[in-house]
DOKELUM-194490 format. One record per residue (C-alpha): x, y, z; residue in one letter. Coordinates in steps of 0.02 Angstrom, whole numbers, plus 50000, padded with zeros to 5 digits. Last residue first. Layout:
BEGIN
XYZa
...
END
This chain:
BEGIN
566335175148640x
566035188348531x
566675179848401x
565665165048415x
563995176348421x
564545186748258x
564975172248175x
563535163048191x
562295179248119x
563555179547987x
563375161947953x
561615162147983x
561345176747849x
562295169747701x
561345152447725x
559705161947704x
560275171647544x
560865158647446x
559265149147499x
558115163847423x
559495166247254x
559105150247180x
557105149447186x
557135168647142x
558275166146978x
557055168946823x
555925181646932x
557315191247025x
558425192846828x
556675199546757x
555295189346630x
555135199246468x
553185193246429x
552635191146262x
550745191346260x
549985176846130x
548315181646047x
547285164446031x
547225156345840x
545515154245782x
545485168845654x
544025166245543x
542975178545669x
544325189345691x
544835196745867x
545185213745903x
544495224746043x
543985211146186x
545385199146180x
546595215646153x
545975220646320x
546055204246422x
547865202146371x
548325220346440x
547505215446628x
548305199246627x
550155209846595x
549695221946722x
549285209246853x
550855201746797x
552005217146821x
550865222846994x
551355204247053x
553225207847013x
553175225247112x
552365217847270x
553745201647274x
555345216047252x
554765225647371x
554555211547521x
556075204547475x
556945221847496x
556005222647661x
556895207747729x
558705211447673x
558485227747753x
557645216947914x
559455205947931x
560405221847912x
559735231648068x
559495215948179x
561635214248156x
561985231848180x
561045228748346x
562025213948406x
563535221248365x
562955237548476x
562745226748618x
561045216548677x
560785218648890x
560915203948995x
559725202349159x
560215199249359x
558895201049466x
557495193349396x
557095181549547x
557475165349470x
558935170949407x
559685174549574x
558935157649629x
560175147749492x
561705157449525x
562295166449362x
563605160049203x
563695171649060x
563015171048878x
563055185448725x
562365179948563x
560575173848598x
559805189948508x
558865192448673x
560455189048786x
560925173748858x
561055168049044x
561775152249064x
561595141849266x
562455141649395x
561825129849565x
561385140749716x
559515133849745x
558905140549918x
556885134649882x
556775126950049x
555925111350002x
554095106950067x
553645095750224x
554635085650329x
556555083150307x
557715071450243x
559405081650233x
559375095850107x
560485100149940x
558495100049859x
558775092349667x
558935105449511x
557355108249416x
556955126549458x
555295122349547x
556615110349662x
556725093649641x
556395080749775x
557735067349824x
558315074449998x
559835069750049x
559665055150159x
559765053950361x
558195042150357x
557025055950471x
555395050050546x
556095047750714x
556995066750698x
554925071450654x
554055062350779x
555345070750904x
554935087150838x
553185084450853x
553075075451032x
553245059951070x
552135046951161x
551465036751015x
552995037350933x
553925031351089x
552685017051130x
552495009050963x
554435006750952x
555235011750773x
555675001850639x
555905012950479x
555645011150285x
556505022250178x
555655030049999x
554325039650076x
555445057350082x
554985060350258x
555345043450319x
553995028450307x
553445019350469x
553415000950521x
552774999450715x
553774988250858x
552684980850983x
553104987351156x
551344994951203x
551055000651365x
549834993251478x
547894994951478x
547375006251603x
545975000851733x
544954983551734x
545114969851636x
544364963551461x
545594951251426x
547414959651412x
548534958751233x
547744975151201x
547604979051040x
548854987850908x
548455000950814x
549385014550906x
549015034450825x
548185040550962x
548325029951109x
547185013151115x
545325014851173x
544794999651287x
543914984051220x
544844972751302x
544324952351240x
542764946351296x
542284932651412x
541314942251527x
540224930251677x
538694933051654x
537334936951784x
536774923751914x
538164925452031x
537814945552055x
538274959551952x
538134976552045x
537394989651983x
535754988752130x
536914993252254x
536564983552423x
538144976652497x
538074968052632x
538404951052599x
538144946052427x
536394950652338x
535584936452246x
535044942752074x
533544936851990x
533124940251815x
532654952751688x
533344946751509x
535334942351500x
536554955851450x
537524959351597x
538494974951584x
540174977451505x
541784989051580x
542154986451759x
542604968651716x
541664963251869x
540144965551787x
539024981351784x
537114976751792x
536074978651654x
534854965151656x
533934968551484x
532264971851482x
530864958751478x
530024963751622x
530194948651735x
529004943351834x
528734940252032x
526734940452099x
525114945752054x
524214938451910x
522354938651994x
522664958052049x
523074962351884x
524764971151868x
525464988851902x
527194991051857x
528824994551975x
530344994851876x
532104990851872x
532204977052012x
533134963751910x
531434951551959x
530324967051926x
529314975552067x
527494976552090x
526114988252103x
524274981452121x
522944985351964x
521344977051994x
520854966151874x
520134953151945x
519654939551853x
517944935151771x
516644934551872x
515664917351847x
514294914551704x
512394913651745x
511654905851593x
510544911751445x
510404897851300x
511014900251117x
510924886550951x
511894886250849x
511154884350679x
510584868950604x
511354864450435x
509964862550290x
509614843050250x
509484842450054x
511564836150044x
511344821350157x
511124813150327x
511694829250410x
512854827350570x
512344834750723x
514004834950848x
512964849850916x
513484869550938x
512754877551099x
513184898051074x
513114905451260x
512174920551306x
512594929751476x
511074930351593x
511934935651777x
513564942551666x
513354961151737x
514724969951660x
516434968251726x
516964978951870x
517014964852004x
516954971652189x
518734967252263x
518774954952411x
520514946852357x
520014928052330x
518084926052350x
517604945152231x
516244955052303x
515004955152171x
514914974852076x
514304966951916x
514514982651848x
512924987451720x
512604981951573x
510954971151565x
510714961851438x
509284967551308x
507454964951381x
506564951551314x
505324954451176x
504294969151136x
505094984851167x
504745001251289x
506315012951292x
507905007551374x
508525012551570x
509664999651671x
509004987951758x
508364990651959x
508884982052104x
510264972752019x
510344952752035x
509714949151857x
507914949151778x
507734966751812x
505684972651839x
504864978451681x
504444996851674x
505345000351501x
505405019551473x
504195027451365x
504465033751186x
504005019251083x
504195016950920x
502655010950818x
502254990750805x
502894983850615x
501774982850532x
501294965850443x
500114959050560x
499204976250583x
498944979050390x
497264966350380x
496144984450431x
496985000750373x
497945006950486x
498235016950663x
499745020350745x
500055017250937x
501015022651066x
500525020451258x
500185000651253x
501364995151347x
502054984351218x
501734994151048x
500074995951005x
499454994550813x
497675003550811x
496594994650682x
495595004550560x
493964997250468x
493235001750301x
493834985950204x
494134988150041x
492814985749925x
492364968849844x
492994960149702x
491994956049551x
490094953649546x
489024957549691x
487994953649826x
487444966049936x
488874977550040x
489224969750219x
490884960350147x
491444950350276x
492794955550399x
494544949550476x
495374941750340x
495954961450300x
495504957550115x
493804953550149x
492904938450188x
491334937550079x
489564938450157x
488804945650008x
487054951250086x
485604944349965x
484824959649852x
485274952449693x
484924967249562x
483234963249464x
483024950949341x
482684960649164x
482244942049081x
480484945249085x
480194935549236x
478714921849239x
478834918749433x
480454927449509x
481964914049559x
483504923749510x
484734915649547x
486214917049665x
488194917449628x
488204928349437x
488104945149552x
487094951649418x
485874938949430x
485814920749376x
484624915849268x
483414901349331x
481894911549317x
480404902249399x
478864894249314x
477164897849374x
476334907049222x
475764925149218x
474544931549112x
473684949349141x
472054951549130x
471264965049025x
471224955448842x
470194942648925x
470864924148907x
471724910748768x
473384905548855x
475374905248808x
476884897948895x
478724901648892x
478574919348842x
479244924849001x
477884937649023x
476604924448987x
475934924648809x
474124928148750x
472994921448651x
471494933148665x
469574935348725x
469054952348706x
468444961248861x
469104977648854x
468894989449013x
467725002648990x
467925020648908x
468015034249020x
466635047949030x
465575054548903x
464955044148748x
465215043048564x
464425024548522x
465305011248570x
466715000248504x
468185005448598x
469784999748502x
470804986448520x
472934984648540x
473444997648688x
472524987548824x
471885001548880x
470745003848746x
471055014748594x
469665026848565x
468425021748431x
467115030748511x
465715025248355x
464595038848277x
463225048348377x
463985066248381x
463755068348588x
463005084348631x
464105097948699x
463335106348849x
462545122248829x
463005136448932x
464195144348853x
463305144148694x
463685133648539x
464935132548393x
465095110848384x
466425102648321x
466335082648285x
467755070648302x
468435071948459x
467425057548552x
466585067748692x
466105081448564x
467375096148526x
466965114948567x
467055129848467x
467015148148570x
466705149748755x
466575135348884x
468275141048954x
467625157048988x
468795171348950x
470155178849090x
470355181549264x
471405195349246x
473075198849337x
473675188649486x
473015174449561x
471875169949723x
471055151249678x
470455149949507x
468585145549484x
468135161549396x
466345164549372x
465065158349252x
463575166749154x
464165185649118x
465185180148973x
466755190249019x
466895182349189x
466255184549357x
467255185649495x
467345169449610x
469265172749657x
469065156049753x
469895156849937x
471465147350008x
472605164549997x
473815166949898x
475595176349952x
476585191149878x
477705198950002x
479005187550072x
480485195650142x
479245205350241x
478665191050348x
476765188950377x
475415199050469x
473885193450367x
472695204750252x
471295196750148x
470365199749996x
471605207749896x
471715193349764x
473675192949786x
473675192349970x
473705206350064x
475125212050192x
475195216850394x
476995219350435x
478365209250494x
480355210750482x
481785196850457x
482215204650278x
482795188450174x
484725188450192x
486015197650072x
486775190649940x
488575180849969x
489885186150063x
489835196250244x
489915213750312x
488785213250505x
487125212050490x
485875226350473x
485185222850273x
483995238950225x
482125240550249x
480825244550109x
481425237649954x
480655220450004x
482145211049920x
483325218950034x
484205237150017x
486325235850043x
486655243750225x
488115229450278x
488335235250442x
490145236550506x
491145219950575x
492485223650406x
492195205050353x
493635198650247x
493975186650078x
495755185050053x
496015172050147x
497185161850051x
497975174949957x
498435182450105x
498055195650159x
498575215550110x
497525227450169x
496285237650036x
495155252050130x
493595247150181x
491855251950113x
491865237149999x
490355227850080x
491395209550091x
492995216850138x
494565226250044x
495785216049941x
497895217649931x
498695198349897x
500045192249986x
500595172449929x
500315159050047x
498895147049950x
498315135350062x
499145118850062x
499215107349930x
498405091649955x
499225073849969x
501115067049911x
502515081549873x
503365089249729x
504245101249808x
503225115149881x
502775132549789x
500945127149738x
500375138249575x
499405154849601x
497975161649506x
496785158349608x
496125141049585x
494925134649746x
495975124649745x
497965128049684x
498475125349525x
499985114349540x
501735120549536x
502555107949631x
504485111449617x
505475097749586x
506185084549673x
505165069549565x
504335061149696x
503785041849712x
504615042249899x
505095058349967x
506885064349935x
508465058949994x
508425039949971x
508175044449770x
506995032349663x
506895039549479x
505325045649426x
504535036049289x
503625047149172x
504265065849283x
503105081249274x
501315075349356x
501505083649535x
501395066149629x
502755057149526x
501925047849385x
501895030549314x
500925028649166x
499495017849122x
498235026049233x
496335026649181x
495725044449147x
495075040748984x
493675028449063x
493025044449145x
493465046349324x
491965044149473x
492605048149660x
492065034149782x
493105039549923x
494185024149955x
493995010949781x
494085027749674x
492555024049564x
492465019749365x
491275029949219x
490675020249063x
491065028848928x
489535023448799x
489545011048654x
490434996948725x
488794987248801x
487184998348744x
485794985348816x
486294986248975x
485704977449120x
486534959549076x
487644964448935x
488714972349083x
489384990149065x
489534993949252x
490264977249297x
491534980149165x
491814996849189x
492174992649356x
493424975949327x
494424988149209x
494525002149336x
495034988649484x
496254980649352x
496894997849323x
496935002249512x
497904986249567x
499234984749432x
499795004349485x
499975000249669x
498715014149760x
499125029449831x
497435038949927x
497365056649870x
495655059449921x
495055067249775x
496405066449666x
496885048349670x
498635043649685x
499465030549573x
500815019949617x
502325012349540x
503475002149655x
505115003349698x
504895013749888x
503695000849916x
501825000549949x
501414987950090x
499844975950076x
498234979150085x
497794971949879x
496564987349874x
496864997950002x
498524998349954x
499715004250118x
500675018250153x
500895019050339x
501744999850333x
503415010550389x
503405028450417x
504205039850256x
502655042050165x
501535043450313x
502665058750362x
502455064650185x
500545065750198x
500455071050379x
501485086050324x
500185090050193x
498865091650334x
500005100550458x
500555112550310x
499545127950383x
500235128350534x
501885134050444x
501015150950396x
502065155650242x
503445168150239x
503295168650040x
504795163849994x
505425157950132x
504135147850230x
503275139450079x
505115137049992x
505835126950112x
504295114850142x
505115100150028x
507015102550108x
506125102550289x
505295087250251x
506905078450184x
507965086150331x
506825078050445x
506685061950385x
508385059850395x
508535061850558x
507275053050617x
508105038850519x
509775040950579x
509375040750759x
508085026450755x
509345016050658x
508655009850516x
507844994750475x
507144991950284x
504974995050300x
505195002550120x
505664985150054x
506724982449923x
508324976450012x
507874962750112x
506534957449974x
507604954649830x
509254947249963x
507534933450032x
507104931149815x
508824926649786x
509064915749957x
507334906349914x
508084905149715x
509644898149765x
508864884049882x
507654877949733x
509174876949621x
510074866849746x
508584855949778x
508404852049606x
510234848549556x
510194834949719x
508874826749654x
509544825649475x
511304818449572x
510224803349646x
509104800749495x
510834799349405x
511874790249515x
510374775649555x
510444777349350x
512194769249359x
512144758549495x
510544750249401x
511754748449235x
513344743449340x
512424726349383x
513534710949459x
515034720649491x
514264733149594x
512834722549645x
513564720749834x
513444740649834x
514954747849973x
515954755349825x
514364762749726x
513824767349894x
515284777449960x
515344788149781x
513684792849796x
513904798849978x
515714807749913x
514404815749792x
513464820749895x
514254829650021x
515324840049900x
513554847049852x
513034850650004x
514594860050037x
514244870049870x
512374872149934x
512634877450090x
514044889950024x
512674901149940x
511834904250088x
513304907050197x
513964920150051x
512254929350055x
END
């Protein structure tokens, strides 16, 4: 679809640069714009047409690519399937009801047509009914049809049927229509205007690739026929159901068997014993074998009368009463005649000349005897003629009346022309019907017809759909039944074939061949490879080529290239946008083997692997690795890709750098000592590197000195030497966890905690000091003990405190008391006229006049006793 539409857009863009050449090349451009103008127009209106005309062929090609129920499949896949859609639809027959599979052939043929290509075909257009389409299926013969087809075939029927021509009652009565196959009548009523699946329960049935086509998935559940009860337990399927499965219990024919179950549809039986039910005769009883239906006439013979008695014949015994040829010839009542019946039953009866009797004219009764005649009453016959208009105008006679002879004006049956002549004699003129018949093609051409011209009766001669046969029916109106005739569809040998409806072979496709192909190879092998039968060429063959190769004498492996296709494209240029590219075209030629492939082992250029390569390629390569080989550095390998190395005297290892690898340029890249970060002042070289003299900057142990020291002899010392290098012969500046600084020369790691500095001790109360070493302190040896001075000292200071204490509680239980006392006499004793508030008189006491004066008195009394005491101890 995208080449298709691209055509058009490249045709387009052709165009218009065409339009826009000749506008520049036109002499008249200047001259007369107007005719350039509408040359442009028609020009580019062309071009829209053919466009539009190409986009609807590629439209209606994608349409009918992917509607069609003919769409190729892989022969695999489709068989495939097919299967498991037949197999779903017949699950429940040989489940359910462990149905007789052989039974479904007829249905299966049904649904296999369904699914084969150009199988289902419309006998009445004969051409291809598609998966898309609606359809119709008759009942009788269950022949699908395209749904447009059968109604206007119904319509054009009733039509025919009901024609003004030969039938006076046009639109009044339901005319009945045919199936156009087997001829089966349906009422007008019963024409389709719905779309169906086959069992009747789904308007429009949706199309579904994994059921079969037109079908609505359910179950069936038809009636089935002859009805019996039982509904159809297959998926909604095409064709007749099958035979009822289900198990049913009856005895036989004769009923003297016991019940067995069957099934349902062959219930009826036959026991094989004697029937013994009494025949018609009632003399002999039936001797065949149990079977349906009433029994047959007795096959017996004995000697029997006939009904009159008067003779006796051997005849069958399933027939009894017979009549002889002879004339009963008794005599009757009236003892003057006899009985001219032939041998009857019962009584002959009275005479027939007995009683009243009519004259010859019927209007006159006479009473007379038997045997008298009836006389003839005189008066005129007066019997209508023949003719049906006059009357006979002689006197009562016996015997027929004659022919009338009255001269009349009479009209010709066509009633074109009229003539004065007997009354008996018919009047036909010599003019011919020119009405056409009911075929409305010939006409009719009868002397003086009525009008009622009779059928045509001419041959129709009419080629058929299948535009292979005429129409042998006679001639008619409307279109003609389908053709009657199969054609068998062969495929190219001629051993399958599929049979269809006449005019359907050159659209089907030619059945799938089993067989092998038997034509000879068309290449240089002795026999081709094995395919089934095709029509065609045969497909390329692919076997080895197996040609003994010029240059190296292999066989070549490739396929056999003997008729290889090769794509011919042309310098064809189109002359404008309307002319459709040309394809490639493709032409079979012989091309040459291709080459040899044969793996041969060979070694790199740097010699580090051996790989297999293609016998036409052989020869030196590099593999693209790197060359590896250790320079004369000792240390660094060559780092160009694979190449070749020329080998020096003797010497054969496959490490060594030759002349062609690099040469190192790189500075020494050897490990220093621990601890030296210096590099080597060397190029890359072999062995040790040398020692290093450079002199290395250090910190001493207490980080505040910097040292010079050689790079050699701290790299090479031990721990004790690192740590006298390390050393700046300073005290040690680090404090102690007591404060005081370390007495220590510059050393590694943490202070010696051997602090022997004095230091105050005091005790608890802070009046009593000495002087201690500082680590003896640390370590809570040495403690200082209060003295009784101290003591007498703690004992007054907390009198003084608890008389404070005392003295606050009892002056807030004085004031409490005194609130408490004002809040009574508010509540016993106020006046209503006396506004003035009760006033409490309070005596305050010496503690609560002179407390803010006597606290700091105190205080200052107590730290200059508490100072003296410590200073005098001292």
């Amino acid at each position: 679809m995208e080449s298709i539409s691209a055509a058009p857009e490249e045709g387009e863009r052709r165009g218009r640069w065409a339009l826009l050449v000749l506008a520049r090349r036109s002499p008249w451009g200047s001259e007369a714009p107007q005719t350039s103008v509408a040359s442009e127009v028609m020009s580019q209106k062309k071009f829209e047409e053919i466009k539009k005309a190409n986009q609807a062929a590629a439209k209606k090609l994608v349409e009918e690519h992917f509607s069609s129920s003919s769409e190729e499949e892989g022969d695999d896949d489709f068989e495939g399937k097919r299967g498991k859609i037949v197999a779903n639809t017949f699950i429940k027959y040989a489940t359910q009801t462990d149905g007789d599979v052989r039974e479904l052939e007829r249905t299966k043929q049904y649904v296999n047509e369904a699914f084969q290509a150009g199988a289902m075909t419309c006998l009445i257009c004969i051409a291809s009914v598609k998966r898309n389409q609606a359809v119709w299926s008759c009942s009788g013969c269950f022949c699908i049809f395209h749904m447009p087809c059968i109604q206007k075939w119904a319509k054009d029927s009733q039509f025919l049927v009901s024609s003004p021509l030969t039938d006076d009652d046009f639109g009044k009565r339901d005319y009945p229509w045919p199936c156009p196959k087997c001829r089966f009548e349906y009422r007008r009523s019963d024409t389709p205007s719905r779309y169906y699946c086959y069992c009747g329960k789904v308007e429009d049935p949706p199309l579904d690739p994994w059921l079969v086509p037109h079908s609505c998935g359910q179950v069936c559940e038809r009636d089935f026929k002859p009805p019996c009860g039982h509904k159809c337990l297959l998926l909604c399927h095409p064709g007749p159901c099958p035979p009822c499965p289900k198990m049913v219990t009856t005895t036989c024919y004769c009923k003297k068997a016991k019940p067995i179950p069957r099934r349902c549809s062959a219930k009826e039986w036959s026991c094989q014993l004697p029937c013994g039910r009494k025949l018609l005769c009632g003399q002999h009883k039936c001797e065949n074998p149990c079977h349906a239906g009433s029994c047959p006439p007795c096959p017996r013979v004995s000697r029997q009368k006939c009904v009159c008695g008067k003779q006796v014949a051997e005849r069958s015994c399933a027939s009894p009463l017979w009549h002889c040829d002879q004339v009963c010839g008794k005599t009757l009542s009236c003892r003057n005649h006899t009985c001219e019946q032939v041998c009857h039953v019962g009584a002959c009866g009275d005479c027939p000349r007995s009683g009243k009797r009519f004259c010859p004219c019927q209007k006159s009764k006479f009473s007379l005897p038997c045997t008298e005649d009836v006389p003839t009453c005189g008066d005129s016959c007066d019997k209508v003629l023949e003719c049906g208009i006059h009357r006979c105008s002689q006197r009562c006679h016996r015997g027929p009346c004659e022919t009338c002879r009255q001269e009349v004006e009479k009209h010709c049956r066509c009633g074109k022309h009229t003539k004065r002549m007997p009354c008996h004699k018919p009047y036909l003129c010599e003019t011919k019907c020119v009405k056409m018949r009911d075929c409305q093609k010939h006409q009719c051409r009868r002397k003086c017809c009525p009008g009622n011209c009779p059928p045509c009766d001419q041959n129709c001669g009419r080629t058929l759909g299948c535009r292979n046969h005429k129409c042998p029916s006679v001639c008619h109106r409307g279109s003609c039944y389908p053709c009657p005739e199969t054609v068998d569809v062969k495929c190219s040998c001629g051993n399958t074939k599929v049979t269809v409806p006449c005019g359907r072979e050159r659209t089907t496709r030619p059945p799938k061949c089993k067989e092998q192909c038997s034509r000879p190879p068309t290449c240089h092998h002795a026999s081709q490879e094995k395919h089934r039968c095709h029509f065609g060429s045969c497909p390329p063959c692919h076997q080895p080529c197996q040609k003994v190769l010029e240059k190296c004498g292999h066989l070549c492996p490739a396929p056999c290239h003997d008729q290889a296709l090769v794509k011919q494209t042309g310098k064809h240029q189109p002359t404008g946008p309307w002319e459709q590219p040309s394809e490639p075209a493709f032409i079979q030629t012989a091309l040459p083997c291709p080459p040899c492939q044969v793996p041969i082992p060979m070694e790199c250029l740097g010699k580090h692997e051996v790989s297999p390569l293609p016998c036409h390629a052989v020869g030196p390569y590099s593999c693209t690795r790197v060359c590896g080989r250790t320079l004369d550095c000792q240390n660094h390998t060559c780092m160009k890709e694979c190449h070749q190395v020329t080998e020096i005297g003797s010497c054969t290892d496959k490490n060594k750098a030759g002349p062609e690898c690099l040469q190192c340029e790189e500075g020494c890249s050897k490990s220093r000592p621990p601890g030296c970060p210096h590099p080597c002042v060397l190029p890359c070289h072999p062995g040790e590197c040398p020692p290093c003299v450079q002199m290395l900057r250090i910190k001493c142990h207490c980080k505040i000195t910097s040292l010079y020291v050689e790079c050699r002899k701290m790299t090479t010392a031990d721990i004790n030497e690192k740590n006298l290098l390390s050393c700046c012969k300073n005290q040690c500046p680090k404090e102690l966890p007591c404060g005081h600084r370390c007495k220590e020369m510059c050393h590694p790691g943490e202070c010696p905690f051997n602090c022997n500095q004095k230091v105050k001790l005091r005790c608890p109360c802070k009046r009593i000091k000495k002087e201690l070493q500082c680590n003896k302190v640390r370590e809570n040896q040495i403690s200082i003990e209060c003295d009784t001075t101290c003591k007498e000292m703690k004992r007054k200071a907390s009198e003084i405190k608890e008389a404070e204490a005392k003295a606050a509680l009892e002056e807030e239980k004085r004031r409490q008391q005194a609130e408490l006392e004002a809040f009574e006499n508010r509540l016993k004793g106020r006046r209503k006229k006396n506004k003035k508030r009760d006033e409490v008189a309070v005596e305050l006491t010496l503690w609560q006049k002179y407390k803010y004066y006597l606290l700091p008195a105190c205080a200052v009394v107590v730290v200059v006793f508490a100072w003296y005491i410590a200073h005098g101890v001292d």
